[in-house]
ROKEBA-522836 format. One record per residue: x, y, z of N, C-alpha, C in turn. Coordinates in nm, 4 decimals. Atoms other than C-alpha are relative to their C-alpha. Layout:
N
<<X; Y; Z>; <X; Y; Z>; <X; Y; Z>>,
...
//
This chain:
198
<<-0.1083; -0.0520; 0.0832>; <0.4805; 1.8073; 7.4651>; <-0.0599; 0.0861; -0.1099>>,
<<0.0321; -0.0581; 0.0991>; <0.4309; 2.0821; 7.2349>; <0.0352; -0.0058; -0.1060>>,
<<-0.0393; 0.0252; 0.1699>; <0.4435; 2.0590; 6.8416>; <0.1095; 0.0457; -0.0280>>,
<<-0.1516; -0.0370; 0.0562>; <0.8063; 2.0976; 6.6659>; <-0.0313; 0.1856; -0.0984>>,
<<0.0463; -0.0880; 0.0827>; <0.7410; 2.4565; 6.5047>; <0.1457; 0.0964; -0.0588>>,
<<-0.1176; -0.0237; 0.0649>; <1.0133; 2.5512; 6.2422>; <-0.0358; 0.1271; -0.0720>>,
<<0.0234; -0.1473; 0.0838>; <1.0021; 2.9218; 6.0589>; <0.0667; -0.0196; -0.0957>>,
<<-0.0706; 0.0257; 0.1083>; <1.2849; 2.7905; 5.8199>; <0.0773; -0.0527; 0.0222>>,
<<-0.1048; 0.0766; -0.0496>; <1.5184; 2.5558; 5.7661>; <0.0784; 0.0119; -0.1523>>,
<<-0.0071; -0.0030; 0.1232>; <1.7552; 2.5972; 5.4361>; <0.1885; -0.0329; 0.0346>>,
<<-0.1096; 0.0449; -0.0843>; <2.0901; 2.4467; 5.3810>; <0.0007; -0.0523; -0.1949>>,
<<-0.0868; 0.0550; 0.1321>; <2.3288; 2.3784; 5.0103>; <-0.1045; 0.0458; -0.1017>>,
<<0.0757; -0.0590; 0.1709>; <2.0873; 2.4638; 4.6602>; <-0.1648; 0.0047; 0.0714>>,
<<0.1501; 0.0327; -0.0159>; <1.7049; 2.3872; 4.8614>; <-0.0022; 0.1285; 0.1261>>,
<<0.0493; -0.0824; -0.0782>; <1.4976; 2.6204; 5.0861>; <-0.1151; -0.0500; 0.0740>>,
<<0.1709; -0.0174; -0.0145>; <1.1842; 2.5384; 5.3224>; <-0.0164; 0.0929; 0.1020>>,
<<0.0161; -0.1338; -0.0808>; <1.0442; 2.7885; 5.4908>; <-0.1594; 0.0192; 0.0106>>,
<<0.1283; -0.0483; -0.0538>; <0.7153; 2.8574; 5.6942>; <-0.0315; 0.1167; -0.0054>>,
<<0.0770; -0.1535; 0.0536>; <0.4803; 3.1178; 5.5462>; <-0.1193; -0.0175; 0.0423>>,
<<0.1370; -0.0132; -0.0410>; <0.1172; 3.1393; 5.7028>; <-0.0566; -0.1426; -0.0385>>,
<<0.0518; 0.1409; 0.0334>; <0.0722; 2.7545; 5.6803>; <0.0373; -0.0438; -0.1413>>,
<<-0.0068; 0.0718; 0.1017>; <0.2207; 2.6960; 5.3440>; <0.1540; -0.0315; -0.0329>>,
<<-0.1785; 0.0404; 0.0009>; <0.5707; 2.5478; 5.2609>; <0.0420; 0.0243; -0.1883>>,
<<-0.0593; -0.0828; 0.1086>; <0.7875; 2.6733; 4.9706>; <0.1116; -0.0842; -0.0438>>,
<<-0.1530; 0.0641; 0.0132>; <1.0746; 2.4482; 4.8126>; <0.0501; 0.0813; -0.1282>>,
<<-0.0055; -0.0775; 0.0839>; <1.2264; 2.6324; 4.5772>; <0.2081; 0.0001; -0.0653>>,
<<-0.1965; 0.0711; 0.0614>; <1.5974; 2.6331; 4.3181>; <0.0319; -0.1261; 0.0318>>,
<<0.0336; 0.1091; -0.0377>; <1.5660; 2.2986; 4.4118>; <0.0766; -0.0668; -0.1810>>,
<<-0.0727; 0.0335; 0.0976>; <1.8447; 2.1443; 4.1520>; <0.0963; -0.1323; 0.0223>>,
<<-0.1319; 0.1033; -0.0157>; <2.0230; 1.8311; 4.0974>; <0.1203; -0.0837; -0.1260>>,
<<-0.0668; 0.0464; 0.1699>; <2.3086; 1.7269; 3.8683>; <0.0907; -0.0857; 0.0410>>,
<<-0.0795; 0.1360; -0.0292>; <2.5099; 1.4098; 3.8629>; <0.0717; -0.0358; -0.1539>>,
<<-0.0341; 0.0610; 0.1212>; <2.6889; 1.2544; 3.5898>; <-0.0246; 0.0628; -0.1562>>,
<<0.0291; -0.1009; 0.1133>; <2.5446; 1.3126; 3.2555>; <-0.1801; 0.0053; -0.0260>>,
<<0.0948; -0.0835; -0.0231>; <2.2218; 1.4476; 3.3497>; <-0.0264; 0.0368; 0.0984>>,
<<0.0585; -0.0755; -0.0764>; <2.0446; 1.7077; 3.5320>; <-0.1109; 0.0345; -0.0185>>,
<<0.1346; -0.0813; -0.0209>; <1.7239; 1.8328; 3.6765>; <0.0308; 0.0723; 0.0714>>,
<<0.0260; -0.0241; 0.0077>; <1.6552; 2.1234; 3.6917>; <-0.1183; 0.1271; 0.0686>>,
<<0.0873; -0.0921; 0.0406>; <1.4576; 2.4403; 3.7956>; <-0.1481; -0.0526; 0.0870>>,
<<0.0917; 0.0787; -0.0881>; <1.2233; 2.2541; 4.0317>; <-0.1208; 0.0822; 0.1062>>,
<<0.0691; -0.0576; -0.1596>; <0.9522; 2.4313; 4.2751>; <-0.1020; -0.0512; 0.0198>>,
<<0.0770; 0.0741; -0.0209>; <0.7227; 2.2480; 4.4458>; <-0.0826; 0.1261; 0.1343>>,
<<0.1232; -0.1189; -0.0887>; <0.4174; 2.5032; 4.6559>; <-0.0872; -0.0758; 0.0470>>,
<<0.1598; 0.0653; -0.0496>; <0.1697; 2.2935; 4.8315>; <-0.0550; 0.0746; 0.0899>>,
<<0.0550; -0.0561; -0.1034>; <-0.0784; 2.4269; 5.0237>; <0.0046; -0.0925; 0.1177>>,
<<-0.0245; 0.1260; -0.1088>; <-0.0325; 2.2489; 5.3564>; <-0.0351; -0.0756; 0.0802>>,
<<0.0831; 0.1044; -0.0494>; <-0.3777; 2.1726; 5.4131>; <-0.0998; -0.0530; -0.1084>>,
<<0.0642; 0.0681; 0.1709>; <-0.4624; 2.0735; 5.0418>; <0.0783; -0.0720; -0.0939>>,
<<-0.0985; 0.0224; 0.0714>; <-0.2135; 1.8693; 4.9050>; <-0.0280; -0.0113; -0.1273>>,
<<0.0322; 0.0122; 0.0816>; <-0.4169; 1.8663; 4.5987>; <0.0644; 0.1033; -0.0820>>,
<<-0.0839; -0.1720; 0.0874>; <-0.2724; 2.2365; 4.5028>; <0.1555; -0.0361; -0.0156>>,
<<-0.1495; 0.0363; 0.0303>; <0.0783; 2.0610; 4.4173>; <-0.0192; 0.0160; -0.1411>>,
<<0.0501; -0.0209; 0.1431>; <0.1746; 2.2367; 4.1541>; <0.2058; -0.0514; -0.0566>>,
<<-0.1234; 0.0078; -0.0033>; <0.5585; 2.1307; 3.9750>; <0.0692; 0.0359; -0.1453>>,
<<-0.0498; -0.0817; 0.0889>; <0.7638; 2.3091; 3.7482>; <0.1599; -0.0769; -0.0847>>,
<<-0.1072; 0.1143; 0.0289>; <1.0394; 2.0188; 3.5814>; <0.0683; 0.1416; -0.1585>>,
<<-0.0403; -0.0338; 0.1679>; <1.2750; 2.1968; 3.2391>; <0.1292; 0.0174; 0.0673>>,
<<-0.1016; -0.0563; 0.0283>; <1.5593; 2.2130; 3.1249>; <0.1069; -0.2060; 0.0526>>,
<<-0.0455; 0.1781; -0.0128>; <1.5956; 1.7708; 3.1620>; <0.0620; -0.0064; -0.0997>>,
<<-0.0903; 0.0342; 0.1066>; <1.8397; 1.6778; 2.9492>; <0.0863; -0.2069; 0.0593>>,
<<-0.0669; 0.1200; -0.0484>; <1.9063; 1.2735; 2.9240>; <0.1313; -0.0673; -0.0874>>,
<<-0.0869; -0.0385; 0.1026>; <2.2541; 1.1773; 2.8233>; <0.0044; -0.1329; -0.1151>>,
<<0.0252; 0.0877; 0.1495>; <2.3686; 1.0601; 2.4985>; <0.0584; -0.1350; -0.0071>>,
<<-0.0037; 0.1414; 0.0149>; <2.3600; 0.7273; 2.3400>; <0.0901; -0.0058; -0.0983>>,
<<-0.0989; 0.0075; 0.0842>; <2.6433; 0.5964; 2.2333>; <0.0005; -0.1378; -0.1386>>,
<<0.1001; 0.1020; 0.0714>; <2.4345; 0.3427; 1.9925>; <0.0285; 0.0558; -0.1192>>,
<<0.0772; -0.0585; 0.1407>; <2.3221; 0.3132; 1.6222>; <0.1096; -0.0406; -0.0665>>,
<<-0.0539; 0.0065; 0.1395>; <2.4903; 0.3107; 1.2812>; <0.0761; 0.0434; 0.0049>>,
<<-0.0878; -0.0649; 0.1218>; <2.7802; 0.4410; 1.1169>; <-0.0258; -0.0082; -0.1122>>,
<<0.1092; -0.0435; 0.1353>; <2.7162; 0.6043; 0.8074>; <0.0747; -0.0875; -0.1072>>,
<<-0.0164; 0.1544; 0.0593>; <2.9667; 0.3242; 0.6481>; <-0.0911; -0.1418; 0.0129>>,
<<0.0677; 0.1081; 0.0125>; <2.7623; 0.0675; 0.7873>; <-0.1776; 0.0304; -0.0673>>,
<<0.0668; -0.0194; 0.0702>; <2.4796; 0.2446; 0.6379>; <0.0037; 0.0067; -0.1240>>,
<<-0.0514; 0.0149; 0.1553>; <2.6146; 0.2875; 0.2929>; <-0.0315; -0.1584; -0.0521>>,
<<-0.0425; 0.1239; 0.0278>; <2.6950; -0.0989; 0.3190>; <-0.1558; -0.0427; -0.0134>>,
<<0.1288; 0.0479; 0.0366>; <2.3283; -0.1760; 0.3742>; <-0.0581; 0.0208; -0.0937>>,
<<0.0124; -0.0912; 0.1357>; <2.2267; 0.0337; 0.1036>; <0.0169; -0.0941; -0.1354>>,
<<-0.0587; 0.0645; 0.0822>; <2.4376; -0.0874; -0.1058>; <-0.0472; -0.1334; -0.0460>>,
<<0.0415; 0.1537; -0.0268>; <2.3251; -0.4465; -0.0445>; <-0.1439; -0.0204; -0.0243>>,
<<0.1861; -0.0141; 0.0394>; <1.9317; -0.3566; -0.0916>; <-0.0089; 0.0228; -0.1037>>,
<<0.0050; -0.0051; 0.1184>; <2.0333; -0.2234; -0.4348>; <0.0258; -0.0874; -0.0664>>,
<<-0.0570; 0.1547; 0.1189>; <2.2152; -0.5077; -0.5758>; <-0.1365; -0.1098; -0.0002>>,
<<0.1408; 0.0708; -0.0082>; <1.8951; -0.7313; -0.4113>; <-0.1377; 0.0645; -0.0957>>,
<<0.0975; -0.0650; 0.0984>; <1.6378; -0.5157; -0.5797>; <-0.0129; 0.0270; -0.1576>>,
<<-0.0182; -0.0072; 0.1040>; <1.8453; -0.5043; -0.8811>; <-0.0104; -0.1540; -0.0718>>,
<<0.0156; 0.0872; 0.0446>; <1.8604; -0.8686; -0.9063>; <-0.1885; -0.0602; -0.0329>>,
<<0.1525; 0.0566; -0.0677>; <1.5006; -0.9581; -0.7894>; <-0.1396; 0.0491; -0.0672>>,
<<0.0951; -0.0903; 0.0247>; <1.2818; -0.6605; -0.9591>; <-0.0569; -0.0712; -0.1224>>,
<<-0.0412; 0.0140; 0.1918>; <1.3714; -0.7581; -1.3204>; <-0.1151; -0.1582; 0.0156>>,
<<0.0253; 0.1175; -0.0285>; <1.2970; -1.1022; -1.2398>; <-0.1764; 0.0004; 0.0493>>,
<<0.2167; 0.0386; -0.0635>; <0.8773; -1.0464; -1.0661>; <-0.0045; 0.0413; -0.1285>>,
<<0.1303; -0.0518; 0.1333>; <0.7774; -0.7910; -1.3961>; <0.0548; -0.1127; -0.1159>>,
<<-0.0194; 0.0516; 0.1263>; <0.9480; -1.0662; -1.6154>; <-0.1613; -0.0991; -0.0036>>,
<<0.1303; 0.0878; -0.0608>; <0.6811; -1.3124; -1.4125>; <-0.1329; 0.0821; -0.0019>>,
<<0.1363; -0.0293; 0.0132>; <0.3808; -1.1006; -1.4238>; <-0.0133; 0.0360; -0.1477>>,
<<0.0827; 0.0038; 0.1429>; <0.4087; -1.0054; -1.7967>; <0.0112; -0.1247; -0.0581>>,
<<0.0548; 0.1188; 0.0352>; <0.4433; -1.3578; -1.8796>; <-0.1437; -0.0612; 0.0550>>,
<<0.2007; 0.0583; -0.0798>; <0.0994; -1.4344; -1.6234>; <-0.0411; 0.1040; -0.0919>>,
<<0.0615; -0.0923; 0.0839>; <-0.0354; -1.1409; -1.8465>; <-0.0711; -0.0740; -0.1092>>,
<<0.0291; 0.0754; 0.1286>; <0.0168; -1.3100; -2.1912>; <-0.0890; -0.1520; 0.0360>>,
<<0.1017; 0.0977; 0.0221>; <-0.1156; -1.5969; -2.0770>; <-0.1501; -0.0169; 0.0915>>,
<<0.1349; -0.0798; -0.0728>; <-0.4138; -1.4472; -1.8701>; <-0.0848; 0.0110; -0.1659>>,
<<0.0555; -0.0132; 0.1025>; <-0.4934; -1.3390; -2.2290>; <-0.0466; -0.0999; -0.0830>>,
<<0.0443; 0.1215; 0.0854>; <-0.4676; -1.6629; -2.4355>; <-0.0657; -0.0392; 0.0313>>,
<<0.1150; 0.0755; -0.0795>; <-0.6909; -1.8292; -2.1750>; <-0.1063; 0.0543; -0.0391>>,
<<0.1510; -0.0676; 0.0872>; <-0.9597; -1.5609; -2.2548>; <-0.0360; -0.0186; -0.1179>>,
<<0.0386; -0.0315; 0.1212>; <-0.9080; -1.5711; -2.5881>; <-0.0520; -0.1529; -0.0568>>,
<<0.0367; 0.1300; 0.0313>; <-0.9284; -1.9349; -2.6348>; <-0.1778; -0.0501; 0.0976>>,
<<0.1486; 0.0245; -0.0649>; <-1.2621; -1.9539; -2.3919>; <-0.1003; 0.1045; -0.0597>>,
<<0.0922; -0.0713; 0.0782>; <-1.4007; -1.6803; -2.6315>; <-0.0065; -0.1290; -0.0909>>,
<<0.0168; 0.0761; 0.0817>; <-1.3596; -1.9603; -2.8969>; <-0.1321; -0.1193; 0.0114>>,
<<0.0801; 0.1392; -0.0626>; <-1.5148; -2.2089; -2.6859>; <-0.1797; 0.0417; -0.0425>>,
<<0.1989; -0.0770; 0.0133>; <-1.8444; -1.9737; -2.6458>; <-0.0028; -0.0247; -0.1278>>,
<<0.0562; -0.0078; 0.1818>; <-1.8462; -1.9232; -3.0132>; <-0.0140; -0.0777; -0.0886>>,
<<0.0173; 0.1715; 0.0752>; <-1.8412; -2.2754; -3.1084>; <-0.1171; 0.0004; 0.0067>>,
<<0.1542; 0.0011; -0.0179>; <-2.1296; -2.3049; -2.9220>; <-0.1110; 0.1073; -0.0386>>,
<<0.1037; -0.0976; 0.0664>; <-2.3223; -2.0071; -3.0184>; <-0.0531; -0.0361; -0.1595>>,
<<-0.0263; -0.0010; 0.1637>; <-2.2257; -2.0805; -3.4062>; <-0.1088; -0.1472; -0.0050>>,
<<0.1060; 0.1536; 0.0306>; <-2.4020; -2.4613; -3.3384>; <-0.1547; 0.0366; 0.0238>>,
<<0.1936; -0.1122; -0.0249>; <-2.7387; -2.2643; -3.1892>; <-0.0032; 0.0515; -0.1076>>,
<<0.0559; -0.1112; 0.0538>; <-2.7720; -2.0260; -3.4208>; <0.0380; -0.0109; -0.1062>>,
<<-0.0116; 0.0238; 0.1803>; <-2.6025; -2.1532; -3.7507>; <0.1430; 0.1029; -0.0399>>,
<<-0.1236; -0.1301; 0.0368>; <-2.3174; -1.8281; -3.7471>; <0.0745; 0.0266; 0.1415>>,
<<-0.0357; -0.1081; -0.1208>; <-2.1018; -1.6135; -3.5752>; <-0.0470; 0.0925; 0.0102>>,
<<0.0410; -0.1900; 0.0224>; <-2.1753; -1.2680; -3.4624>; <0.1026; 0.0880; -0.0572>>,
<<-0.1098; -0.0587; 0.0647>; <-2.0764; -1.0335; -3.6466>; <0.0613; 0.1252; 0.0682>>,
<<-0.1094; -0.0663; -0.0877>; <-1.8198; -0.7900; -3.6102>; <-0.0694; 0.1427; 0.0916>>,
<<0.1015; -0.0496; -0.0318>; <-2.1156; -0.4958; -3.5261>; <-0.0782; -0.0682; 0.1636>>,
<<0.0303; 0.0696; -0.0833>; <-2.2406; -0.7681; -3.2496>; <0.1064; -0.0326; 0.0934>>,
<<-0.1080; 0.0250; -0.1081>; <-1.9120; -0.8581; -3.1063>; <-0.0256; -0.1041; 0.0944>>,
<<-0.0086; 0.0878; -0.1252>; <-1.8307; -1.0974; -2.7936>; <-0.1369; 0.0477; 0.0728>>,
<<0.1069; -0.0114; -0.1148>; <-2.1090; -0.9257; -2.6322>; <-0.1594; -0.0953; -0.0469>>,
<<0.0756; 0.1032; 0.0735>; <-2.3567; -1.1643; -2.8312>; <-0.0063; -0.1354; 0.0836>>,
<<-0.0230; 0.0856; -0.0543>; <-2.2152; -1.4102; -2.6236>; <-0.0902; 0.0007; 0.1264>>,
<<0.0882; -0.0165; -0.1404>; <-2.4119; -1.2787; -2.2807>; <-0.1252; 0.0362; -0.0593>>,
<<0.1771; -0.0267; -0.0052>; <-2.7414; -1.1561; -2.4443>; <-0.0094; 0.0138; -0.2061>>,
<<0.0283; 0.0483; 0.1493>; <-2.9111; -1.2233; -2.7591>; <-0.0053; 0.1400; -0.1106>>,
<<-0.0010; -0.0550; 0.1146>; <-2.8524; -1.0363; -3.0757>; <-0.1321; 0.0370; -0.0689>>,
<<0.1558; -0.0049; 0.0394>; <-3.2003; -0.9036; -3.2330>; <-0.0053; -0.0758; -0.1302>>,
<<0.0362; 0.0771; 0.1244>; <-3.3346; -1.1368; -3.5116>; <0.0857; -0.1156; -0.0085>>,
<<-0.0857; 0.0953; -0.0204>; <-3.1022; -1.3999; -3.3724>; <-0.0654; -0.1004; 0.0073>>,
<<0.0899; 0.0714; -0.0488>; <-3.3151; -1.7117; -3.3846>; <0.1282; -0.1573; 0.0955>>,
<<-0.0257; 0.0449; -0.0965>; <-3.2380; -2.0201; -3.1276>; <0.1279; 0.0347; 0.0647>>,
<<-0.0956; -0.0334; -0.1125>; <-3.0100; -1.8309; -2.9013>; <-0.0108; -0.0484; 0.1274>>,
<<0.0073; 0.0650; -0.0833>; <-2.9636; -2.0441; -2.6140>; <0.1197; 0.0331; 0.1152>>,
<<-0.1182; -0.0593; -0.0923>; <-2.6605; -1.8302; -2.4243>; <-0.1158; 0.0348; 0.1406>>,
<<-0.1391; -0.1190; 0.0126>; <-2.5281; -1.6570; -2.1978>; <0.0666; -0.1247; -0.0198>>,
<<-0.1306; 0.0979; 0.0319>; <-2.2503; -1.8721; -2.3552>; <0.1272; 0.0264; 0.1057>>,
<<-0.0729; -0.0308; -0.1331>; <-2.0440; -1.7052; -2.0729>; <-0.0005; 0.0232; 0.1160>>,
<<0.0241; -0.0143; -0.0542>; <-2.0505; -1.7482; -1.7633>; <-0.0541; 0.1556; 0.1212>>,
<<-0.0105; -0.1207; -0.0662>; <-1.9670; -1.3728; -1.6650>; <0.0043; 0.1257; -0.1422>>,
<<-0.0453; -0.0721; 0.0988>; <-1.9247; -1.0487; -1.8424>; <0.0867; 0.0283; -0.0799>>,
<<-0.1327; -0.0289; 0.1207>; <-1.7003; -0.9925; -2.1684>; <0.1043; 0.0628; 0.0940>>,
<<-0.0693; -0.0414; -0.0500>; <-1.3852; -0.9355; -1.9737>; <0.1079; 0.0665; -0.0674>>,
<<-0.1462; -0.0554; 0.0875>; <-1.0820; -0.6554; -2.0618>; <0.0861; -0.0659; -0.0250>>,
<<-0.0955; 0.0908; -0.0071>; <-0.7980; -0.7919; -2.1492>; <0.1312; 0.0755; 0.1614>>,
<<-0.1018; -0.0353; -0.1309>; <-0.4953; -0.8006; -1.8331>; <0.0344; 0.1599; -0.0248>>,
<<-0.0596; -0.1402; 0.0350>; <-0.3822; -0.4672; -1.9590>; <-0.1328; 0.1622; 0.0153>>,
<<0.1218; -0.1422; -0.0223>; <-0.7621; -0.2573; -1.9024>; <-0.0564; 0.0571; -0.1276>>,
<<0.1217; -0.0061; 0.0965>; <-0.9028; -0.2833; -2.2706>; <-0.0746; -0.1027; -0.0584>>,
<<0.0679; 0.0385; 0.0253>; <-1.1125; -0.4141; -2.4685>; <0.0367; -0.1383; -0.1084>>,
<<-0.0348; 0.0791; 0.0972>; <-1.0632; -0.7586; -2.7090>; <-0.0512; 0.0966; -0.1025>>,
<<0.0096; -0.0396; 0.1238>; <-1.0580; -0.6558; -3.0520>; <-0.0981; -0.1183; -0.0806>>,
<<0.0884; 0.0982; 0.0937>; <-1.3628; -0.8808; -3.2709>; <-0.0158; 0.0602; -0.1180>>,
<<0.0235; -0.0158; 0.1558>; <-1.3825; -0.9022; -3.5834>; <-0.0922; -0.1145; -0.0767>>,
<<0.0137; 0.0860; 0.0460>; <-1.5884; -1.1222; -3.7886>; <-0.1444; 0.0307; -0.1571>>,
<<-0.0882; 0.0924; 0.0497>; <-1.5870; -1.1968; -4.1045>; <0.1757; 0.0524; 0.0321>>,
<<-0.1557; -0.0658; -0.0135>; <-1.1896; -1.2466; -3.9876>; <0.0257; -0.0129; -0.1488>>,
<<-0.0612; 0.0179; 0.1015>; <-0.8937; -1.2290; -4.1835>; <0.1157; -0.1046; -0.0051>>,
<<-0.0840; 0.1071; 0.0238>; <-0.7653; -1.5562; -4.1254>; <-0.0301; -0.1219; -0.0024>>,
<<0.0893; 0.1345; -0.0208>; <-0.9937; -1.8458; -4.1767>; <-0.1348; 0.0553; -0.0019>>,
<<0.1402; -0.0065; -0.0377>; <-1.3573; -1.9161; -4.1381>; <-0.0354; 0.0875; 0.1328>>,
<<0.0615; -0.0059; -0.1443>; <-1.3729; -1.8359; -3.7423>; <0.0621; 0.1289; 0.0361>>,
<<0.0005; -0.1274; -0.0013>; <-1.3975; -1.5020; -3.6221>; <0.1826; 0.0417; 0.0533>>,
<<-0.1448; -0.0623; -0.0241>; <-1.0461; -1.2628; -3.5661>; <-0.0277; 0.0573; 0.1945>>,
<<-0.0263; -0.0411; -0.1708>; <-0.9915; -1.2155; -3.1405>; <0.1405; 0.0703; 0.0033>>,
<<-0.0884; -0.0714; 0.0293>; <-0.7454; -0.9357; -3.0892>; <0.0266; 0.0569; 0.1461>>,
<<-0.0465; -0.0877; -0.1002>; <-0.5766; -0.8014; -2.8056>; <0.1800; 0.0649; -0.0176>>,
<<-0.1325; -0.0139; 0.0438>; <-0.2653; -0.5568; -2.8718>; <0.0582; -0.0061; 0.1277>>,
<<-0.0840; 0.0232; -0.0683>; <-0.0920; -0.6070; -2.5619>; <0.0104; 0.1367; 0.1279>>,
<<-0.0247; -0.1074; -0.0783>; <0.0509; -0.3375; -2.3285>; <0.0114; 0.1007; -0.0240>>,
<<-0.0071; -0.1252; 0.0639>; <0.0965; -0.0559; -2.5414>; <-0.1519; 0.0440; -0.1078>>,
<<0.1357; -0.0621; 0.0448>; <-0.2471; -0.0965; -2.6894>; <0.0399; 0.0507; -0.1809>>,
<<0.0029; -0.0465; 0.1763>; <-0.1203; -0.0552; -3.0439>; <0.0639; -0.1444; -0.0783>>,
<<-0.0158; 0.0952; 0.1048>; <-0.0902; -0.3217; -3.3686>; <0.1835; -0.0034; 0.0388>>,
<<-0.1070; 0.0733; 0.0702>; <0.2398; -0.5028; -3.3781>; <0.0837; 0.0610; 0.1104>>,
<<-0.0804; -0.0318; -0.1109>; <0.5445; -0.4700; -3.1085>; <0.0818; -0.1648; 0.0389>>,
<<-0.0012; 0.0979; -0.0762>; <0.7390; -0.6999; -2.8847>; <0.0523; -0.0431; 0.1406>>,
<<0.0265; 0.0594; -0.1682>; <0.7643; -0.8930; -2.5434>; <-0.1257; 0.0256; 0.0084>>,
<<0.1408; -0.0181; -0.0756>; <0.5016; -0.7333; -2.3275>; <-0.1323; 0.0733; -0.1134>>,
<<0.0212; -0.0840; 0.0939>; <0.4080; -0.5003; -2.6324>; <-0.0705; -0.0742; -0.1505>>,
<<0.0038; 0.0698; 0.1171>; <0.3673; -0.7903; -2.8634>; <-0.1599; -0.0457; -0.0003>>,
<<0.1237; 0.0682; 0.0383>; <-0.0110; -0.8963; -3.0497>; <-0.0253; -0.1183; 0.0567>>,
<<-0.0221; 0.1203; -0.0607>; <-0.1253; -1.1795; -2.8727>; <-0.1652; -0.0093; -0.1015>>,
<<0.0752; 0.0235; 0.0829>; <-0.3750; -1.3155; -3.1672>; <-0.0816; -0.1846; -0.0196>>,
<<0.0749; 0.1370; -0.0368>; <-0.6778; -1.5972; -3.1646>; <0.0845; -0.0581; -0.1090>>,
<<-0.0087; 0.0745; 0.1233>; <-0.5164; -1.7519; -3.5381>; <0.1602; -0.0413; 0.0421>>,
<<-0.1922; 0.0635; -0.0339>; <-0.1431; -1.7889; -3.3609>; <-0.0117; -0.0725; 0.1292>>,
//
């Protein structure tokens, strides 16, 4: 029996058709419902099927009838503000209270050191010497027996420096100063002096 040998066969939107051993599909379109492809040609060589080359556009997939309304978006909205409005107020009230007392803790474990320094050495340092007296010895300081602190003179919560003073101005034992969040004398809440003599 001899081989089936076709020159062309074409029939509704498609075409194939025998060309010197290579087949041709071509306008090659299909549309249904709510989408279509498209613009299609498929060329293989017909003793390389590797040379398939394919040409897809013009896909369109249909729409989703999903998602939000822009009321029910509003409503969410809405509902994240009131939460954020209640809730916000409420953490920075909690971290500048951990603040202030982040500070007292320091300021009262400066005391501590300086007890002990003052029993070594007979004094405080003075205001020229500062807390840093506390980690390394003062020149002409005799039995200095520090670091009275375990770590380095720390800023205060806010990113400066304690304020020392000594002779203070409120007693024998030196003046520890930190102005707060605004970094300037006198204020209040977060803003307010937080002072070793109060």
């Amino acid at each position: 029996m001899s081989p089936l040998q076709l020159s062309k066969i074409e029939t509704g939107n498609w075409k194939l058709e025998n060309r010197d051993s290579k087949i041709e599909i071509r306008n090659w379109q299909l549309e249904t419902g709510n989408w279509k492809l498209a613009k299609m040609q498929l060329r293989p060589d017909s003793r390389r099927m590797s040379n398939l080359k394919f040409r897809i556009s013009n896909f369109q997939f249909p729409p989703s009838n999903g998602g939000f309304t822009l009321i029910e978006l509003i409503v969410v909205i809405l509902i994240l503000g009131l939460l954020a409005g209640l809730v916000v107020p409420r953490l920075f009230k909690h971290a500048t209270q951990a603040k202030i007392n982040v500070t007292k803790a320091q300021i009262a474990a400066f005391q501590t050191a300086l007890g002990a320094y003052k029993l070594d050495t007979g004094i405080f340092p003075s205001t020229d010497q500062g807390l840093q007296a506390l980690r390394v010895a003062p020149p002409g300081v005799n039995n200095w027996n520090g670091p009275y602190l375990p770590k380095d003179i720390p800023l205060d919560p806010w990113g400066r420096p304690y304020i020392y003073k000594y002779p203070g101005d409120h007693g024998d034992e030196p003046d520890i100063i930190s102005y707060g969040a605004d970094g300037q004398p006198g204020g209040d809440g977060e803003n307010a002096d937080i002072l070793s003599w109060k």
